[in-house]
N, C-alpha and C positions, 0 to 999 in steps of 0.2 A: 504493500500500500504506500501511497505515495504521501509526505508529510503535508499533516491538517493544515486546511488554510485558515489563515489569518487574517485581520486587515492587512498588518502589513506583505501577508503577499499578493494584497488588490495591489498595494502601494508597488511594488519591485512589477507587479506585471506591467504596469501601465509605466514606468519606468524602461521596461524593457523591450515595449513595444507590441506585448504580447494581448492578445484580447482574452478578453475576462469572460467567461461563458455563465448565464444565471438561469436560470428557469423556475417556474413554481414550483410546491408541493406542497399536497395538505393531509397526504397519511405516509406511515413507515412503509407499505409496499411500493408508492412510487417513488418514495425517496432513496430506496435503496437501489433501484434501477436506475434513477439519475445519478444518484452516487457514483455506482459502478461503472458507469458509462461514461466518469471523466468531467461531472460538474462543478463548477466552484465555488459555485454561490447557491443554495436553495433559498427560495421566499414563500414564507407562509403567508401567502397573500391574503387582504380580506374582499381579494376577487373571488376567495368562498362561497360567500355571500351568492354571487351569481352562478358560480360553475358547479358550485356543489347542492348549495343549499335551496337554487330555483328563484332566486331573487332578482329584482329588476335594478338592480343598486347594487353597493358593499354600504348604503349604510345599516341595515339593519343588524349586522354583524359586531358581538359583542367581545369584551377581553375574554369572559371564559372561555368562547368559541375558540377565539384567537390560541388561549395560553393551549387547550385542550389539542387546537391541531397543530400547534408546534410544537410541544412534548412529543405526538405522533411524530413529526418527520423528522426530530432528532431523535429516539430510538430506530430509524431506519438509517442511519448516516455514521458512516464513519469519518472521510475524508473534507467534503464540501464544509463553507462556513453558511451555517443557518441564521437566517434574518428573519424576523418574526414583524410584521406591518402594526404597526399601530392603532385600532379601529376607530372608525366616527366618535368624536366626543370623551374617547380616553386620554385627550391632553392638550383639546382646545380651553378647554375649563378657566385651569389654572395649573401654572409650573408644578404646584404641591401634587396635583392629580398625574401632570405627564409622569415626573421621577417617579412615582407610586408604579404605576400602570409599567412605564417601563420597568422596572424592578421587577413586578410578577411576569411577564413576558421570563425575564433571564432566569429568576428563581425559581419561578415554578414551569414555565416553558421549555428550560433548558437553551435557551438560544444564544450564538455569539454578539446578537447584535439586532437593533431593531429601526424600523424603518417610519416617517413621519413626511406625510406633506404639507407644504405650503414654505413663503419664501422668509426673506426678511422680518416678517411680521412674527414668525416664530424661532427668529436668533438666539431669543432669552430662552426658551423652553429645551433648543437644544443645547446650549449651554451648561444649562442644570443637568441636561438628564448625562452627558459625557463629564463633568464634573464629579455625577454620583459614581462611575467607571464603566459608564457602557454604552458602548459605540453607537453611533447616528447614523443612519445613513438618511440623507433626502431625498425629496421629490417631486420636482416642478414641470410644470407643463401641462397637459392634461392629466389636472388630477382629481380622481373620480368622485371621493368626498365632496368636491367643489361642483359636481356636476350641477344642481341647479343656479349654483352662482354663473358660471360658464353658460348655463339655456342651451348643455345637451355633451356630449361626447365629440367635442369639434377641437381643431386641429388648433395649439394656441401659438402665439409671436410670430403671426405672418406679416401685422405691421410693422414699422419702426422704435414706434414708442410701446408694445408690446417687448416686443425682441429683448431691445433692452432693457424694461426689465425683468424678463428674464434672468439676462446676463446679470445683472445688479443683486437679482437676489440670490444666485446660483455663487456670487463672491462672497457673499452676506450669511451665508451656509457653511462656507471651507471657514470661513475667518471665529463661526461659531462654534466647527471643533467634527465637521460632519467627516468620515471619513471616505466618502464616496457619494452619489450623486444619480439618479435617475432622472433622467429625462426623456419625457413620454407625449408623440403628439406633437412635434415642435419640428419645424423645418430642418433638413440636414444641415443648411449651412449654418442658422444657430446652433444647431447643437455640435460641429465642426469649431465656430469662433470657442465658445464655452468651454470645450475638452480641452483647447489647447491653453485655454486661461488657469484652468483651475490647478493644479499639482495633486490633487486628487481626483479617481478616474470617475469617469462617466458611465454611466449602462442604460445604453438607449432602447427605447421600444417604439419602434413607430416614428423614431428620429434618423434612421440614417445611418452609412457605413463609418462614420468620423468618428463615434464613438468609441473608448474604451474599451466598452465590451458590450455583450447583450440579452435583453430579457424576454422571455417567449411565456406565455399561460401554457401552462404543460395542457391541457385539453384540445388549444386551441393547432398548435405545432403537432398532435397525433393526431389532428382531423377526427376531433369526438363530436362536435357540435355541426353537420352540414349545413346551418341554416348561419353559420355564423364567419362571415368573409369578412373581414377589413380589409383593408388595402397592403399595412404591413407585416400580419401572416404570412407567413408561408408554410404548408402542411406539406410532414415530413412522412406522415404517414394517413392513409384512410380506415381508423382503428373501428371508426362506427358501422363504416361497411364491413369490418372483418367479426366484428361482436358482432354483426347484429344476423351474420349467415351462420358465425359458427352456433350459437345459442339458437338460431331457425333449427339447425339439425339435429342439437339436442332436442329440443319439441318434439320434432318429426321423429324421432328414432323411438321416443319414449310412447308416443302414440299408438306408435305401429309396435312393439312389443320386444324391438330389436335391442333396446340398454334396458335395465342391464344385461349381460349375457356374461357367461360363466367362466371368460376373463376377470369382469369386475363384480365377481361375488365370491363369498369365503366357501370354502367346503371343511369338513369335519368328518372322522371316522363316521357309520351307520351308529346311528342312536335310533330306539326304541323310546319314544315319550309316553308317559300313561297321565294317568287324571291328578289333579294337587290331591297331595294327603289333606286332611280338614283344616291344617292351619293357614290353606291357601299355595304354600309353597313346592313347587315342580319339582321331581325327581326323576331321576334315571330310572331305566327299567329296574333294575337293582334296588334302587331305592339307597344306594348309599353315597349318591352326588350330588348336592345341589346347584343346578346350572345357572351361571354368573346374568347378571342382567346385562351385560355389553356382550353381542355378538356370541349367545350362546354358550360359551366357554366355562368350561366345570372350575367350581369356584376350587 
């Protein structure tokens, strides 16, 4: 296994020219297939909220949710560094509530590091909470908490006075202690000017090849969702056509009488069953075995 990441090995890759690979996860089984496949970053997104939970938002998505599915994807993780989001209203409050909130994220989530959007406006919050010792990473641009501020899921800093600031608040983030940076939504060439400003890396989604590194909704890069196309997807695989024929043939097989078949069932020496003696409880013909209640097996 190749040595746990760190911030600082965001810090030496984006130093070294190397890109940063991130992707979701919100349980141990697909964390540990991201793991194994060479991730660096997992994020216990609270795109939850939508991909898991059926929701039209992430704001409905609460810290327990949060801490419960990041404990999940660090028990499936060896290698990658896991980043746990922040959800709606666990640290717009007050600084007292973000370090609180982020604290249960690391302490009871188990996570290296957790994630917060918005710019400038919450310099002070991230301050505190990397002061109490635990990494920041932000989040500017299209950011989905903000979706009714924004009036929808729309691409942001295609003007001028947008752009910058942007850029203003993506300095106003390094300068507050952030160790890295998402930018989601936002024109290449922002997000191009930005990576090269900042000394800590960028992880784009929907911003363009300039970036550091980048971040994918693990649902949406296996092709689980057909109905769901942005622009900056790309599917790496079509998992929903492949569940959705292999579980057609389990149906069909199980219909028709074909599974199970006597490949996948136990067999046992011949036994002779008779009637329960009167206290209820089966015996062998003999009467001197009581048969286990998992899978027939003499206790």
């Amino acid at each position: 296994m190749k040595d746990k990441v760190t911030i600082h090995t965001l810090k030496r890759l984006k130093q070294s020219g190397q890109k940063i690979c991130m992707v979701t996860a919100y349980d141990a089984t697909f964390a540990r297939v991201f793991d194994d496949a060479g991730a660096d970053v997992l994020l216990v997104g609270d795109s939850l909220g939508m991909v898991v939970q059926g929701h039209d938002s992430t704001l409905p998505v609460t810290m327990d949710q949060m801490v419960y599915h990041s404990a999940a994807v660090v028990r499936g993780t060896k290698r990658a560094l896991v980043v746990g989001d922040m959800p709606f209203m666990s640290y717009q409050v007050s600084v007292e509530d973000a370090v609180r909130n982020a604290g249960r994220l690391v302490a009871e989530g188990k996570v290296g590091a957790v994630k917060l959007e918005g710019g400038a406006e919450f310099a002070g919050v991230v301050s505190a909470i990397v002061r109490a010792s635990i990494p920041v990473m932000g989040h500017l641009g299209l950011t989905p908490q903000s979706v009714h501020k924004m009036g929808g899921y729309v691409v942001q800093g295609r003007d001028e006075d947008a752009a910058r600031q942007i850029l203003e608040d993506a300095i106003a983030l390094e300068r507050a202690g952030c160790f890295s940076l998402v930018l989601e939504g936002v024109p290449l060439e922002l997000a191009r000017t930005i990576s090269q400003r900042l000394t800590i890396p960028t992880i784009g989604i929907g911003a363009g090849k300039y970036c550091d590194g980048q971040v994918l909704v693990c649902y949406d890069l296996l092709g689980m969702n057909p109905d769901f196309k942005p622009k900056f997807v790309k599917r790496y695989a079509n998992l929903h056509g492949s569940m959705t024929e292999a579980v057609g043939t389990y149906f069909s097989e199980v219909r028709a009488g074909t599974f199970p078949d006597e490949e996948h069932s136990f067999k046992s020496k011949p036994i002779r069953l008779v009637a329960s003696h009167p206290e209820g409880e089966p015996t062998t013909a003999e009467g001197t075995e009581k048969m286990g209640p998992v899978y027939g097996a003499p206790v």
